[in-house]
Residue frames as qw, qx, qy, qz and C-alpha x, y, z in Angstrom:
[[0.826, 0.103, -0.167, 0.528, -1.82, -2.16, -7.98],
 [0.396, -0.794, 0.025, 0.461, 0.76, 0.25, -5.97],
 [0.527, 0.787, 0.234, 0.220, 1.93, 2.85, -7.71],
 [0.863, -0.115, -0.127, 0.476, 5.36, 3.08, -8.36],
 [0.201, -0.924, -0.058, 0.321, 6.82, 5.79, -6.65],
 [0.267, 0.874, -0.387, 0.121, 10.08, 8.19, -8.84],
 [0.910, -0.142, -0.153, 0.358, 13.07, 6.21, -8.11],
 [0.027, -0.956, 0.214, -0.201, 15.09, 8.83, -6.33],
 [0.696, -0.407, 0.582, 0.105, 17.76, 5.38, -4.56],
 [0.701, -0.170, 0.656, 0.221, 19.76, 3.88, -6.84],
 [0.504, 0.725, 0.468, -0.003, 20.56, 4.19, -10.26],
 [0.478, 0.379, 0.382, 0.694, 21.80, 6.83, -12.62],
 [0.075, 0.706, 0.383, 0.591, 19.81, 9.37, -12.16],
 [0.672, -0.711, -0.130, 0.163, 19.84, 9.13, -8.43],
 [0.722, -0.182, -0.079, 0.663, 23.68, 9.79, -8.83],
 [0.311, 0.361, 0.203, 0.856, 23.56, 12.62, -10.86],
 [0.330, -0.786, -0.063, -0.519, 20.67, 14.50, -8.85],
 [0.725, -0.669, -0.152, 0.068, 22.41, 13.64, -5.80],
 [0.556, -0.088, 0.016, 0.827, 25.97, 14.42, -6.79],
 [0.120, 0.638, 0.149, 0.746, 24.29, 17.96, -8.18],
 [0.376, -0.833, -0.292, -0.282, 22.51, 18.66, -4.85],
 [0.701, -0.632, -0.185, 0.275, 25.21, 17.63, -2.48],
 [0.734, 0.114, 0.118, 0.659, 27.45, 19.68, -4.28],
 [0.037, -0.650, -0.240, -0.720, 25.81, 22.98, -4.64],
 [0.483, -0.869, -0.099, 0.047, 25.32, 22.68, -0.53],
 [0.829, -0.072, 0.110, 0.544, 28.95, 21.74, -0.11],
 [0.271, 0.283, 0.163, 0.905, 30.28, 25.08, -2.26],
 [0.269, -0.758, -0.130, -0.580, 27.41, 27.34, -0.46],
 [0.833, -0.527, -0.153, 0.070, 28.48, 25.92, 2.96],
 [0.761, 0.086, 0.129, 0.630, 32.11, 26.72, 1.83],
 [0.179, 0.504, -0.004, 0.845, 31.70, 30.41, 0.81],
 [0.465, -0.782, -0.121, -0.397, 30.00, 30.90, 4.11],
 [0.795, -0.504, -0.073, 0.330, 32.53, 29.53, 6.23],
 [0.489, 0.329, 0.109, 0.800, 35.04, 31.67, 3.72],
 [0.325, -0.744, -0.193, -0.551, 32.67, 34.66, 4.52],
 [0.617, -0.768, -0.057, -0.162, 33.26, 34.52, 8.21],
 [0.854, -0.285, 0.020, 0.435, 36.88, 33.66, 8.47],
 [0.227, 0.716, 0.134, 0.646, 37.25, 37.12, 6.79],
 [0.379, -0.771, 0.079, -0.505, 36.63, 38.45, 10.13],
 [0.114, -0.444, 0.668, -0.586, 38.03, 38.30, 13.84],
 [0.668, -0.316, -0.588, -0.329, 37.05, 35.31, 15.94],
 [0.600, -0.630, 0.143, -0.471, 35.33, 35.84, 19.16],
 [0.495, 0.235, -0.773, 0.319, 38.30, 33.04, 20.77],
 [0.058, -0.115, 0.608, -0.783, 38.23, 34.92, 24.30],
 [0.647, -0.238, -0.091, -0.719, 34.45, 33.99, 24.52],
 [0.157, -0.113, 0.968, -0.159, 34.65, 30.54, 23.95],
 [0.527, 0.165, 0.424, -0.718, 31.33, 30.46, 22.97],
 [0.597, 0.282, -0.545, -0.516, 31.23, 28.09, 21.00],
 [0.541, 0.018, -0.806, 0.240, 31.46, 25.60, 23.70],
 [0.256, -0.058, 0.502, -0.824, 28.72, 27.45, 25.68],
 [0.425, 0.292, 0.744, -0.426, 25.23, 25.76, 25.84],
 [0.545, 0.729, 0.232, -0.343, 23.74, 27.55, 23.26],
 [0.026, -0.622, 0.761, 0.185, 27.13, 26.64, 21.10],
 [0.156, -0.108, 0.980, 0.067, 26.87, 23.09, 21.69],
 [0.495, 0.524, 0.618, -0.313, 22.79, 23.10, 21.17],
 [0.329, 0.678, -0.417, -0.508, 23.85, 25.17, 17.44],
 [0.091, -0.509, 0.832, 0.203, 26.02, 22.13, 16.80],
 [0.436, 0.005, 0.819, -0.374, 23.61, 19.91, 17.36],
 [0.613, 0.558, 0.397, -0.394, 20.89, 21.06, 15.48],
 [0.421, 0.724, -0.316, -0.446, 23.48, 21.37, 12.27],
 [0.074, -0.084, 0.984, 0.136, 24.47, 17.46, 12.50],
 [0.515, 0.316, 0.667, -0.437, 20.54, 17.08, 12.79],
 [0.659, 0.676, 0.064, -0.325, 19.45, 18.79, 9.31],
 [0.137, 0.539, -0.770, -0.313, 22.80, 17.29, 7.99],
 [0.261, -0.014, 0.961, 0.094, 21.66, 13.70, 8.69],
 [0.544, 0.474, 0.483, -0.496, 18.22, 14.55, 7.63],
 [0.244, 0.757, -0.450, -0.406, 19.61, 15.89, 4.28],
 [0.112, -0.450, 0.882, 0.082, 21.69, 12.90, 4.10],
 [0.289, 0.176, 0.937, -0.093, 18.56, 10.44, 4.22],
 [0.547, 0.678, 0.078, -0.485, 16.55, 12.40, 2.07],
 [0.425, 0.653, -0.494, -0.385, 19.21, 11.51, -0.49],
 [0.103, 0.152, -0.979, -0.088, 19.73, 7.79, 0.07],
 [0.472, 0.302, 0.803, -0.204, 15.65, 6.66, 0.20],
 [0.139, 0.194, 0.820, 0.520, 13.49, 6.10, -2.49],
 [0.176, 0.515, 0.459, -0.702, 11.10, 9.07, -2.21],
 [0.376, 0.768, 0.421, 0.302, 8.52, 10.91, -5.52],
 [0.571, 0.412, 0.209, 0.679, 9.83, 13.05, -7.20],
 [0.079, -0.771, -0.212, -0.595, 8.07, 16.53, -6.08],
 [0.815, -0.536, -0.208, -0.065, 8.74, 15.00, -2.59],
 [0.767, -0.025, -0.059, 0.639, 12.47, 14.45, -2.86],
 [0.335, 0.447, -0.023, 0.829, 13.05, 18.51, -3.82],
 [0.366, -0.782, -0.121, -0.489, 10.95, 19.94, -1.65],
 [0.798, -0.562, -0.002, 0.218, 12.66, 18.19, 1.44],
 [0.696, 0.321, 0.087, 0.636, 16.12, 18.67, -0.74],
 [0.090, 0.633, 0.070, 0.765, 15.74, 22.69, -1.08],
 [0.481, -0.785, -0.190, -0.342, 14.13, 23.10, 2.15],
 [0.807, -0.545, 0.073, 0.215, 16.60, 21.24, 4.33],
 [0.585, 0.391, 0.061, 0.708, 19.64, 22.78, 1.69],
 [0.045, -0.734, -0.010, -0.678, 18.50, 26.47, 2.48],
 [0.365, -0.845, 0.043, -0.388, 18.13, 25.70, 6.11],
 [0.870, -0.400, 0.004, 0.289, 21.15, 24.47, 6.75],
 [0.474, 0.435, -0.087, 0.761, 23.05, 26.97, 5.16],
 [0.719, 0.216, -0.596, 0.284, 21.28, 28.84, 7.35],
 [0.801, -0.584, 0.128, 0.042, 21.78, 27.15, 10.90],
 [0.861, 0.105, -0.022, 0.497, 25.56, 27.34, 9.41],
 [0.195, 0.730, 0.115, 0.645, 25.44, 31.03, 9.86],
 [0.537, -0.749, 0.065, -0.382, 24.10, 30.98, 13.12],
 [0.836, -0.299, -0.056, 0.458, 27.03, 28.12, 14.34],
 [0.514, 0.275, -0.150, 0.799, 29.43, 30.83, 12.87],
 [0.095, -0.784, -0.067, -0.610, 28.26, 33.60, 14.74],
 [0.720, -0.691, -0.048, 0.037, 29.01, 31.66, 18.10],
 [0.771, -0.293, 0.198, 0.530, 32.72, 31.90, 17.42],
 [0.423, 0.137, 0.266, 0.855, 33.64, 34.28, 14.33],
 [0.016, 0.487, -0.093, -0.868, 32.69, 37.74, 13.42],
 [0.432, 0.410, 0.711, 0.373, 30.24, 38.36, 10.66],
 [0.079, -0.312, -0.418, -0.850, 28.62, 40.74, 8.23],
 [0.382, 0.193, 0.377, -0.822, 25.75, 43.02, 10.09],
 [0.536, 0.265, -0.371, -0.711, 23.79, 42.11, 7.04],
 [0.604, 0.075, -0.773, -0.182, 23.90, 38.14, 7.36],
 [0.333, -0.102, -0.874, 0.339, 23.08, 38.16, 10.57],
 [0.461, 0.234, 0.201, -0.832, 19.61, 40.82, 10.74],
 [0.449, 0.375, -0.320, -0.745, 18.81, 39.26, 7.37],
 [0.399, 0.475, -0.682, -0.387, 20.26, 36.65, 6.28],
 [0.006, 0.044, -0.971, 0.236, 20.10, 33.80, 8.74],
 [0.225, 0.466, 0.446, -0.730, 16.59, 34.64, 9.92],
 [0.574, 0.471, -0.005, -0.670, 15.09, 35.20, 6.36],
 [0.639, 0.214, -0.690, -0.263, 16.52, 31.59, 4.77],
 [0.086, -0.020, 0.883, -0.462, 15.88, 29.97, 8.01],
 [0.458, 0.305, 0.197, -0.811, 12.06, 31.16, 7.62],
 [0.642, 0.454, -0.284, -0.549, 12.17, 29.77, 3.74],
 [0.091, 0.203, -0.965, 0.140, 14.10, 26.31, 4.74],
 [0.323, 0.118, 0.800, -0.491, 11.40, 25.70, 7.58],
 [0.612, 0.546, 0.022, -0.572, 8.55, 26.57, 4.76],
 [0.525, 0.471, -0.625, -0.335, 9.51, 24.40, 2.13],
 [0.106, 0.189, -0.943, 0.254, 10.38, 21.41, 4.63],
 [0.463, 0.198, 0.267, -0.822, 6.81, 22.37, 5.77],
 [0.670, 0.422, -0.347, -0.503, 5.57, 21.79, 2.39],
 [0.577, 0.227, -0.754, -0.219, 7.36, 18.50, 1.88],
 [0.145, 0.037, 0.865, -0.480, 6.74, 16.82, 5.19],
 [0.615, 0.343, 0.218, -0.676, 2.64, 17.77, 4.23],
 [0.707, 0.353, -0.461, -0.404, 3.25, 16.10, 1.03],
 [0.221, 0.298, -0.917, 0.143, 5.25, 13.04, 2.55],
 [0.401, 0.112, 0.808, -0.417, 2.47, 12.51, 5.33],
 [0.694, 0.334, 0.068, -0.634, -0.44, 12.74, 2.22],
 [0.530, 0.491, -0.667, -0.181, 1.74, 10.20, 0.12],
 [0.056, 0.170, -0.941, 0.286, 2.33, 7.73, 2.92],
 [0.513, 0.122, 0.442, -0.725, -1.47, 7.97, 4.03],
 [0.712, 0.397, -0.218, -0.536, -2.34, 7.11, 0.62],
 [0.377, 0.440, -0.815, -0.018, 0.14, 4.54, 0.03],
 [0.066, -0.168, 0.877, -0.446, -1.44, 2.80, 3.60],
 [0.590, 0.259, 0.295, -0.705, -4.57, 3.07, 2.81],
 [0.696, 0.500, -0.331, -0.396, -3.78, 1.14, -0.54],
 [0.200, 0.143, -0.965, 0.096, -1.61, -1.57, 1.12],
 [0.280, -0.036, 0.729, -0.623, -4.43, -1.88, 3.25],
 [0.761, 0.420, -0.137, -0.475, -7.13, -2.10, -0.05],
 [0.749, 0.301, -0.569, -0.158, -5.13, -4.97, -1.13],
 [0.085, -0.289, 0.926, -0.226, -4.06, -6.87, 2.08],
 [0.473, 0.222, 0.599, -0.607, -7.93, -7.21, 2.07],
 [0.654, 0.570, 0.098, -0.488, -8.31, -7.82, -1.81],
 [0.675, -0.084, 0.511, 0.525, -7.34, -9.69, -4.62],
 [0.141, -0.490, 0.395, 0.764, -5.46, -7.96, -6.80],
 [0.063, -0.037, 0.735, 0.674, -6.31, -9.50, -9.97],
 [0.089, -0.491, -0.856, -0.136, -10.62, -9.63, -9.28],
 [0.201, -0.462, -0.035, -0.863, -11.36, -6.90, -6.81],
 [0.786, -0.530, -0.293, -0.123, -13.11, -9.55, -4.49],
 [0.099, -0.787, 0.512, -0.330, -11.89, -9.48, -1.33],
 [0.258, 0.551, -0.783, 0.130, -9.34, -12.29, -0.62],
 [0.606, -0.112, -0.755, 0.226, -9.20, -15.04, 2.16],
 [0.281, -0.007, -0.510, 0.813, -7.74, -12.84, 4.64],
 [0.235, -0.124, 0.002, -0.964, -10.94, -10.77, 4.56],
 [0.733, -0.133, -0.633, -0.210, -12.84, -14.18, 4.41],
 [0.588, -0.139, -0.748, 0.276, -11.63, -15.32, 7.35],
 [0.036, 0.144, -0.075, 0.986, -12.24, -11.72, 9.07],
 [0.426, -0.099, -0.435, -0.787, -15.64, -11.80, 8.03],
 [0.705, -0.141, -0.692, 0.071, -16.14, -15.10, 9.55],
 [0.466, -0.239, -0.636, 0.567, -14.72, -14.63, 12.68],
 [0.076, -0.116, 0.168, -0.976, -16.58, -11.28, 12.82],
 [0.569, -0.221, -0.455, -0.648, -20.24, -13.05, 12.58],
 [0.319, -0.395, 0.722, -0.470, -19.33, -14.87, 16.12],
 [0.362, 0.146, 0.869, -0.305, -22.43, -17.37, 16.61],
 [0.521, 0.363, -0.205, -0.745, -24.44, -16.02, 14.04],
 [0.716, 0.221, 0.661, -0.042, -26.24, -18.27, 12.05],
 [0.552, 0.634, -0.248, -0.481, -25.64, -17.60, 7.91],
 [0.930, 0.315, 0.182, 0.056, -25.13, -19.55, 5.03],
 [0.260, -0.617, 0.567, 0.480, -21.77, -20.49, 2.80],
 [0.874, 0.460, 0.145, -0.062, -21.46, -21.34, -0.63],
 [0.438, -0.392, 0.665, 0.460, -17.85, -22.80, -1.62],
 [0.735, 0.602, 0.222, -0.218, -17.60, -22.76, -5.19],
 [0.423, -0.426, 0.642, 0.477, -14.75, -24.10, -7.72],
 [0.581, 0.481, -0.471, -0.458, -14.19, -23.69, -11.94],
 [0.873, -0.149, 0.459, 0.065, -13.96, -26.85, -13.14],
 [0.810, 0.304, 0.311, 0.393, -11.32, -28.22, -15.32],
 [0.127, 0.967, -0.162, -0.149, -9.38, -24.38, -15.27],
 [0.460, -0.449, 0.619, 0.451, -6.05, -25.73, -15.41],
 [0.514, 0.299, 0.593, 0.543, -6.85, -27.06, -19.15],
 [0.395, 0.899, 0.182, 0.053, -8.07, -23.90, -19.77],
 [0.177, -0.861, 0.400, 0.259, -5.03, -22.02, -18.71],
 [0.630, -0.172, 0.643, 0.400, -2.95, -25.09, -20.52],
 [0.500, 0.387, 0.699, 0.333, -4.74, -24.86, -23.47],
 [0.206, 0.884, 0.306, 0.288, -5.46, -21.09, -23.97],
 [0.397, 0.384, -0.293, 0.780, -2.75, -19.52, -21.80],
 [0.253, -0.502, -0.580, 0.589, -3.08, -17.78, -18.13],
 [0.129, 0.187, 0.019, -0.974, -4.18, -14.23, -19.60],
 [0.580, -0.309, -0.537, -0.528, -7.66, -16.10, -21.00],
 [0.424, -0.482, -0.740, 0.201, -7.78, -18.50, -17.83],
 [0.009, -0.289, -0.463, 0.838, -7.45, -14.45, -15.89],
 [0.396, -0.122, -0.389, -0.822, -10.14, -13.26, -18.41],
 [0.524, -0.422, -0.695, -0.254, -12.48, -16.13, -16.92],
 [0.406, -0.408, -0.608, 0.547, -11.91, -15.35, -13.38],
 [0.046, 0.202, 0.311, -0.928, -12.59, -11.99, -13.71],
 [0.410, -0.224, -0.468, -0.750, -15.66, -12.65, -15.80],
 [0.459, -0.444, -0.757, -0.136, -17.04, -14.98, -13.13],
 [0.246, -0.328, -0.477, 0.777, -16.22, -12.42, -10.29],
 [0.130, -0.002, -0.124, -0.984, -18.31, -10.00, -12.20],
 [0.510, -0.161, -0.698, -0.476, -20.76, -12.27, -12.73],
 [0.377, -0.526, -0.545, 0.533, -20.85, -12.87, -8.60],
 [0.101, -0.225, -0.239, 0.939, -20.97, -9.30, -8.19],
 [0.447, -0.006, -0.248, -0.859, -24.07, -8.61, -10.40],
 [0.631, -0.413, -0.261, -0.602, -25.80, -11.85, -8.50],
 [0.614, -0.630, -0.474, -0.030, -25.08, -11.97, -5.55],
 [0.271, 0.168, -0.375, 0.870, -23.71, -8.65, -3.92],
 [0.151, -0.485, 0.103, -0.855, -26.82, -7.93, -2.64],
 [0.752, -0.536, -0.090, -0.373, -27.55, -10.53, -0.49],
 [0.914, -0.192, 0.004, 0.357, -24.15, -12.26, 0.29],
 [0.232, -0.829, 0.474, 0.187, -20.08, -11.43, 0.52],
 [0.877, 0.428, -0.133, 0.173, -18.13, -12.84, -2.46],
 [0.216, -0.735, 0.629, 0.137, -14.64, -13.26, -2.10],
 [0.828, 0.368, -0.423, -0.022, -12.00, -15.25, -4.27],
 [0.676, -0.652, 0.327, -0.104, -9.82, -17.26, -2.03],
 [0.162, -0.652, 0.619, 0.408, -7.63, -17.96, -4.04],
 [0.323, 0.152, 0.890, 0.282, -7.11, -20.09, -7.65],
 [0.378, -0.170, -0.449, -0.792, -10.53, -20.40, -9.23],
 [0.402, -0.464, -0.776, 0.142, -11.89, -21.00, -5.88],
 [0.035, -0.344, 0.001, -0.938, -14.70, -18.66, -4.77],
 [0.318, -0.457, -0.825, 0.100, -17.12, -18.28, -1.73],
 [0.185, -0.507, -0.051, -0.840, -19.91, -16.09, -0.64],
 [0.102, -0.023, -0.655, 0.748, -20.99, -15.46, 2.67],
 [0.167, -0.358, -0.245, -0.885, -25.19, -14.85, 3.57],
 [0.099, -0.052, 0.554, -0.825, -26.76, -13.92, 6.54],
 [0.443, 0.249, 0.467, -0.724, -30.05, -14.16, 6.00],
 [0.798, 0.108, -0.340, -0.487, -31.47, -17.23, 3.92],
 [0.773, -0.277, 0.527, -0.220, -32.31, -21.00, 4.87],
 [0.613, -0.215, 0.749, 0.127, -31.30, -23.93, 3.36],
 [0.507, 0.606, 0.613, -0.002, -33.61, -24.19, 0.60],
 [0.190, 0.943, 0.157, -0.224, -32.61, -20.53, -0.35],
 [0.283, -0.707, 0.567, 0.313, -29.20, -20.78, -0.30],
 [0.460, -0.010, 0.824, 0.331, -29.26, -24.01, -2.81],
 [0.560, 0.650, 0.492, 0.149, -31.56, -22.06, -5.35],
 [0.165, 0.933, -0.185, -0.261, -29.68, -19.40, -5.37],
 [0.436, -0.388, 0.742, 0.331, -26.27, -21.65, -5.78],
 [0.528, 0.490, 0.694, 0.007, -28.59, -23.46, -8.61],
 [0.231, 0.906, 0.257, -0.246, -29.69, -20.34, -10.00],
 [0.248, -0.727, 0.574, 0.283, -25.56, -19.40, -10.40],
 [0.443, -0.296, 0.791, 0.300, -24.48, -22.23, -11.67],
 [0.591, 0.529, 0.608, 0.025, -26.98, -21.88, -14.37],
 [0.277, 0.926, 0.127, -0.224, -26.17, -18.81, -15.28],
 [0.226, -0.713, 0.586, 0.311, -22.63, -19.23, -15.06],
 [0.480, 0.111, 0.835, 0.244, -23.26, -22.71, -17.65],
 [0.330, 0.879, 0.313, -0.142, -25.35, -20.03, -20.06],
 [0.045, -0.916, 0.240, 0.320, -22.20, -18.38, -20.81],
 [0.579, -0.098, 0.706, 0.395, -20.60, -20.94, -23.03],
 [0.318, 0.597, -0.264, -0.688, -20.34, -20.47, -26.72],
 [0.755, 0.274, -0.570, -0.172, -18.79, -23.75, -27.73],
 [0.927, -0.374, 0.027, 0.032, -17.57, -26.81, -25.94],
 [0.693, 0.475, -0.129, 0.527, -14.18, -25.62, -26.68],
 [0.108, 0.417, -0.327, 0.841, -14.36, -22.96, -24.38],
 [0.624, -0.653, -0.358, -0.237, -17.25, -24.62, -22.05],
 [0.046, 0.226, -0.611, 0.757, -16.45, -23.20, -18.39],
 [0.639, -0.512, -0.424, -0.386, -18.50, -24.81, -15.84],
 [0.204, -0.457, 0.525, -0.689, -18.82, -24.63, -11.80],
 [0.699, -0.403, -0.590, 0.044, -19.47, -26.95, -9.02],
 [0.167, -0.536, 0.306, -0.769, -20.79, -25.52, -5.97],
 [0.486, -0.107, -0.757, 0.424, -21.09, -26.57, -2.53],
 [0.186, -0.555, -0.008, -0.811, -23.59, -25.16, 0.12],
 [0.497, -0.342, -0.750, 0.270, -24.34, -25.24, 3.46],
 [0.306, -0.764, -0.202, -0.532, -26.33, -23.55, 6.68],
 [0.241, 0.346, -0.701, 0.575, -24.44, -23.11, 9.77],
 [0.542, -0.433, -0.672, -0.259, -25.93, -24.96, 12.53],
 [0.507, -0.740, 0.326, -0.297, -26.23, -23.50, 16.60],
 [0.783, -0.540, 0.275, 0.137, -23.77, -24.26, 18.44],
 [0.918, -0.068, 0.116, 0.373, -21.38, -25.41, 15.73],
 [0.309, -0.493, 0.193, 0.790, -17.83, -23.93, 14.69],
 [0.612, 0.698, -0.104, -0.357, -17.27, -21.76, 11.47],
 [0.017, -0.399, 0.841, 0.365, -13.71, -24.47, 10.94],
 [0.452, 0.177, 0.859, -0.162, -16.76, -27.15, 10.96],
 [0.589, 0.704, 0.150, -0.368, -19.37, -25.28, 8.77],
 [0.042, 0.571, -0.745, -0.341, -15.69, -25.34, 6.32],
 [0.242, -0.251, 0.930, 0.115, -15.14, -28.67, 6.51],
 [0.465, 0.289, 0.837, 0.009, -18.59, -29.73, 5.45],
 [0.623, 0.723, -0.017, -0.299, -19.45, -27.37, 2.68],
 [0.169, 0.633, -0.646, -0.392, -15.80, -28.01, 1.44],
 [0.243, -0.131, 0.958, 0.082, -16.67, -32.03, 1.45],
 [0.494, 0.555, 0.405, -0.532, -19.94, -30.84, -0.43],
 [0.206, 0.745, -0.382, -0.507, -18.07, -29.14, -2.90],
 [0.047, 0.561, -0.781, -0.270, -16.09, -32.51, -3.69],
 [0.397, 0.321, 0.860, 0.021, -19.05, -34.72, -3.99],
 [0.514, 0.742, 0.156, -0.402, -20.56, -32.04, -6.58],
 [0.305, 0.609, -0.667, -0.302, -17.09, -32.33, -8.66],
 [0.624, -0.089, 0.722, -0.286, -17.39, -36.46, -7.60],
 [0.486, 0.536, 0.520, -0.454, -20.31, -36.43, -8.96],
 [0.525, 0.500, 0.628, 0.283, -19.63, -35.32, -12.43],
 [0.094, 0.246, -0.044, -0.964, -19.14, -30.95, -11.83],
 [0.303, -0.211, -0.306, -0.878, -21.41, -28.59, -12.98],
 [0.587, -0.497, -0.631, -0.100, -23.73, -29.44, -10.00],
 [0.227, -0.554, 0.446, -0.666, -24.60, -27.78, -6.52],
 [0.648, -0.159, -0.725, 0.172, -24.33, -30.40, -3.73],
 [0.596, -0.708, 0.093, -0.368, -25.79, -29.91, 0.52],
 [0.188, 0.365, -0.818, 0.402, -23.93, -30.17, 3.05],
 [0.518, -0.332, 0.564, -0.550, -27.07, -31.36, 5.10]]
């Protein structure tokens, strides 16, 4: 499952850390403009309204809006301050350097000051951008683990099924469709947190026989099919056999009996993989037909 990131949008807390931050620029932005209005402004230049003026301006609406959207998304925690502090400090300041195109300042805030919290802004922003791209990576990498998995087994899904499929072109491999039987009474009759207990027991139970010669995947329900490249007919139904024994071994009582009906088939030259589908899936439903707990050819 995705792990839920600090709620930094909405909310209580969001107000209060956002009324603290925007307030503390707000009153440092304030004594600096106080700070410079102390002094004589450079009118007769005009330079504020010279190139390098209007490019000043710019860049202090930029880290304002940045600022601004730092504080309305929904970022982690360690994430949110770093960007917070960084883009706080270096807009105070790029607020120095806009005053300097028009007012008079302290020698001292302009050798020092601008120039040494500019430095520690960019650094910190640094820092959180690094942290923002490692967080997002991760985060994609994990939508990307589950667009391809189910969530609740670990097998991978349909989507990955069908992938899989269309990745094997003409190949020739085998398919085994396979379906619980009767799950719905379990879930009725024991509740959905037993009926998930069974699914994942049988997905484990695929994974210890047959990950090493086939591709399991739940497709969805308490319907499951493996993929294998490299057995014939004959193989593919003892192994399906084999399964369905093992998977009828696991009963305790007839109260809890969980049994499977499986469906198999061998993809023939030439034909499609919607075809190979259709006829294991019309296997499947002459094995349940039939009576479940049985493995039924498609040839």
């Amino acid at each position: 499952m995705l792990s839920e990131a600090p709620a930094t949008a909405g909310g209580e807390k969001f107000s209060k850390r956002r009324l603290v931050v925007v307030t503390l620029i707000a009153v440092i932005l304030s004594v600096e403009v106080l700070l410079h209005w102390t002094w004589l402004p450079y009118i007769e230049n005009m330079r504020l309204l010279s190139l390098g003026g209007l490019a000043e301006i710019a860049i202090w609406l930029l880290l304002a809006s940045v600022l601004v959207a730092v504080q309305t998304q929904r970022l982690p925690e360690r994430i949110y301050w770093l960007l917070s502090v960084g883009l706080g400090i270096w807009l105070i300041s790029q607020t120095a350097d806009l005053m300097d195109e028009f007012l008079r300042q302290p020698l001292w805030i302009s050798v020092y000051g601008e120039d040494s919290a500019r430095v520690v802004g960019m650094f910190v922003v640094t820092l959180g951008l690094i942290a923002l791209i490692r967080h997002s990576s991760a985060m994609l990498q994990e939508l990307e683990f589950l667009s391809f998995h189910d969530s609740l087994t670990g097998l991978c899904n349909r989507r990955m099924f069908q992938k899989s499929i269309a990745a094997k072109g003409q190949d020739i491999f085998a398919l085994m469709l396979m379906d619980l039987d009767h799950f719905k009474t379990i879930n009725d009759k024991f509740g959905h947190d037993i009926g998930d207990l069974v699914l994942r027991g049988i997905a484990d139970l695929l994974q210890r026989h047959c990950a090493e010669r086939g591709e399991i995947f739940r497709l969805g329900g308490e319907e499951f099919a493996v993929l294998m490249g490299d057995a014939s007919q004959s193989e593919i139904e003892q192994f399906a056999e084999s399964f369905r024994q093992r998977v009828a071994s696991l009963n305790g009582d007839d109260k809890t009996r969980v049994t499977i009906s499986i469906g198999t088939g061998l993809r023939r030259r030439g034909e499609s993989s919607s075809e190979l589908m259709r006829r294991v899936d019309r296997a499947l439903y002459r094995a349940k037909d039939a009576g479940r707990n049985r493995v039924m050819s498609s040839e």
